[in-house]
ROFI-66656 format. One record per residue (C-alpha): residue in three letters; x, y, z. Coordinates in steps of 0.2 Angstrom, whole numbers, plus 5000, padded with zeros to 4 digits. Example, Ala and Ser with C-alpha at 12.3 -4.5 7.8 and 13.67 -1.06 7.14 Angstrom:
BEGIN
ALA506249785039SER506849955036
//
This chain:
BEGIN
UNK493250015057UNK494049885071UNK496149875070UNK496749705066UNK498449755073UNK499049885083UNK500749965087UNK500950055101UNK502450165109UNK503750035099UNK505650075101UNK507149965093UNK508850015092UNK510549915087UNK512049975099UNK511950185099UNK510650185080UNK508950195087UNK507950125070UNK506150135079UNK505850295090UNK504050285098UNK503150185083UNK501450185084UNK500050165071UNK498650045068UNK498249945052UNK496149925049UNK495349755045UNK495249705030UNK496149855022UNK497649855011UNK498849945019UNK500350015010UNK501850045020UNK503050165011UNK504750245017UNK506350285012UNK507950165014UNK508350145032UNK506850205039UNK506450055048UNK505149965037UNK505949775036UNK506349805056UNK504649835060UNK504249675050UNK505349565057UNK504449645074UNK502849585067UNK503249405064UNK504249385082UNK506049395073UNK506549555082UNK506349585100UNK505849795105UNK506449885119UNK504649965124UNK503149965118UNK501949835112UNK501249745096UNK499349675096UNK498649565082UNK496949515084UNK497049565102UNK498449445105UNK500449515110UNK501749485095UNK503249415107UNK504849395101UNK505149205099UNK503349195102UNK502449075088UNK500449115094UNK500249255082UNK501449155066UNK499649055065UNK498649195058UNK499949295047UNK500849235032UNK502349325023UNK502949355008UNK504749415005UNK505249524988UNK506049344982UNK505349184989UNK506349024991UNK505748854985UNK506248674982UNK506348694964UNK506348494959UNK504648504967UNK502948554955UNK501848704965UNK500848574972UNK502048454978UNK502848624988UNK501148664996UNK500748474999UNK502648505010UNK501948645019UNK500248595022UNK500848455030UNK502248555041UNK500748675047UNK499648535049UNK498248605039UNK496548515038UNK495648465022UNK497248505016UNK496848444996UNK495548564994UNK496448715002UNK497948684989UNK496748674972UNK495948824980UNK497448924982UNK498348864965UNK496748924959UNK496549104965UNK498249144961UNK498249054943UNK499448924945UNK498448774933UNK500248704927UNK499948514937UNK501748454931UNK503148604928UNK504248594941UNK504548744949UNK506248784940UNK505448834926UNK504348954935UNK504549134928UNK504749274943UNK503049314944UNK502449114943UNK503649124956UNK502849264965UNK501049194964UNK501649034972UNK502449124985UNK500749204990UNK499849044987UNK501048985001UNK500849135014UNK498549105012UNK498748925016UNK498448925033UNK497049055029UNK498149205040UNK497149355046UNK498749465040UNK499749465025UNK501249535026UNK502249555007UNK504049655007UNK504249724992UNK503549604981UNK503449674965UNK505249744968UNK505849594954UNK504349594942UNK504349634924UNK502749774921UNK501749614916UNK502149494931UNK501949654940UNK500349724935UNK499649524938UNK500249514955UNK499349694958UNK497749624952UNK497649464962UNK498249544979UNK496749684976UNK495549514977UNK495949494993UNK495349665000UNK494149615014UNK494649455017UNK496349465024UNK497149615032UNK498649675018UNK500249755026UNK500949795010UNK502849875010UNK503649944994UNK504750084985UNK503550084972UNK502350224977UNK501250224958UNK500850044967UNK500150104985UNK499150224972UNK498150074963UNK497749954978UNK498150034994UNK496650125004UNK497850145017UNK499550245019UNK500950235035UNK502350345030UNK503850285040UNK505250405041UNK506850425054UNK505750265064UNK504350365066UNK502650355056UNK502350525053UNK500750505043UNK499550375045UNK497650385036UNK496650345022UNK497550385005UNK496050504999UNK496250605018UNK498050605014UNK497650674995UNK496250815005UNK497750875014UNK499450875005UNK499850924988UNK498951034975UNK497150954970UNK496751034951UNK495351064941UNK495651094923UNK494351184912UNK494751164894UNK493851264884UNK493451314863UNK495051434861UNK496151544870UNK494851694872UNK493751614880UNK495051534893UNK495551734894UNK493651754900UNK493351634911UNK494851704919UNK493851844920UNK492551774929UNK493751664939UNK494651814947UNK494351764965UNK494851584962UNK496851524962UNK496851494944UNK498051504928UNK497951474912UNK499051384898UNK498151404879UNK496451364883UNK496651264897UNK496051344915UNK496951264932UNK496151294947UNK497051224962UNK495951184977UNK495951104994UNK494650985002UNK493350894993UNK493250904975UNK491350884973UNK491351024983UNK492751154974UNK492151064957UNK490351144961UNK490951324966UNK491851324951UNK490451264939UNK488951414947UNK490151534944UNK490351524925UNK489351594916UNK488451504899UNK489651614889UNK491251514893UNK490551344899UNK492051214896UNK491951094885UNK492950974896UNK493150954915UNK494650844922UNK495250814940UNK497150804945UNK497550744962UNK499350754970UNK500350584968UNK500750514981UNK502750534976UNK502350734977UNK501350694998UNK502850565002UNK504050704997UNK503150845005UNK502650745024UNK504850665023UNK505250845020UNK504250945034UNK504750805047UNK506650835041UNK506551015043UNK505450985060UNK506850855066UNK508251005064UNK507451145073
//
């Protein structure tokens, strides 16, 4: 898959505090890309580096093949941003704000791309001015705004941060719609988030991405993947235990845990010509590591790496 934008050797410091140490990583098109890290790691820097706010010390920043500069407006055409809470003119109604910035950005057709973005994000209310929008109206306007110009990268910082579970779980739902048709660089705290609609993973620490993959190679290759066999009663856990003796597995009742690494089809299948048909399970469930137990274990190795 071809990368919509490209970081590359990126440093940034402020006076003596180097925030960005040799930043390089590279976002696929058309993926969802969650972009997680702790307070201070460097997340809303490299942002502003993105969208031409901040000017780096070395390195370089491509999108769509063309340099991020800062001060620089070519690449602003074809990104849009959402903050965590988006300013309005709140005696304007939603399409009296996107009529204003339709006309600032000079978009064509200009009617029909505002009724289709009130549309895909839900906004029908014609009259409400925007005062009486709740957080998550709020928030749909606020991407309505940033697809306007039909941008090949969306940029959203930590915009569920101010949601209630309702407003957050819509907002979830409508920015998994746009998987393959705008390139997401989705940053947030909120890791069970990155889990539901993020294919892609960049964890940021001490300004430096120290893992940057798929979510399910980053599942394959930190944490403890399980399989748990539940079975009748007790005894016939004890036996499939038994027969399990050259597998790392435990048993709680009459539940069997088998941690594995790699592909679960695969470790599933070992598992499953191994038993015999005198404990066959009557139930077979998979537990993959959370991505709160790989962010932990990836911050914590580079921490103890940074210290040798």
């Amino acid at each position: 898959m071809t990368a919509l934008l490209t970081l590359t050797h990126v440093q940034k410091s402020f006076g003596t505090h180097h925030v960005l140490q040799d930043l390089s990583f590279s976002i696929p098109t058309g993926s969802i890309f969650g972009f997680v890290g702790e307070n201070g790691a460097g997340k809303t820097t490299t942002m502003r580096l993105l969208l031409g706010l901040e000017k780096s010390e070395h390195g370089s920043i491509l999108l769509a093949g063309q340099e991020v500069t800062f001060g620089g407006n070519r690449t602003n055409s074809i990104t849009g941003y959402l903050p965590d809470v988006p300013a309005f003119y709140d005696y304007m109604t939603a399409t009296e704000y996107l009529t204003l910035c339709a006309r600032l950005t000079r978009i064509a057709n200009r009617e029909q791309r505002i009724a289709e973005m009130l549309n895909l994000v839900g906004l029908k209310t014609k009259k409400q001015r925007i005062h009486g929008f709740s957080r998550g109206m709020k928030q749909r306007l606020g991407i309505a705004q940033a697809l306007l110009n039909e941008p090949q990268l969306l940029i959203c910082d930590e915009p569920t941060s101010a949601l209630d579970p309702l407003g957050r779980n819509e907002f979830l739902e409508l920015l998994a719609t746009l998987r393959g048709k705008v390139t997401v660089l989705f940053s947030t705290h909120i890791l069970s988030d990155v889990e539901r609609i993020c294919d892609y993973v960049g964890i940021l620490h001490a300004g430096r991405m120290q893992k940057c993959a798929p979510l399910s190679d980053l599942r394959n290759q930190y944490g403890r993947s399980r399989i748990m066999l539940t079975f009748p009663d007790t005894p016939t856990a004890k036996r499939c235990m038994q027969v399990l003796a050259h597998f790392p597995a435990y048993a709680v009742k009459n539940t069997v845990m088998i941690d594995y690494q790699g592909s679960y089809t695969n470790a599933a299948h070992q598992v499953l010509q191994t038993l015999t048909a005198s404990v066959t399970p009557i139930a077979l469930q998979h537990k993959c590591p959370t991505l709160e137990q790989i962010f932990l274990e990836v911050t914590g190795n580079a921490h103890s790496d940074n210290h040798v």
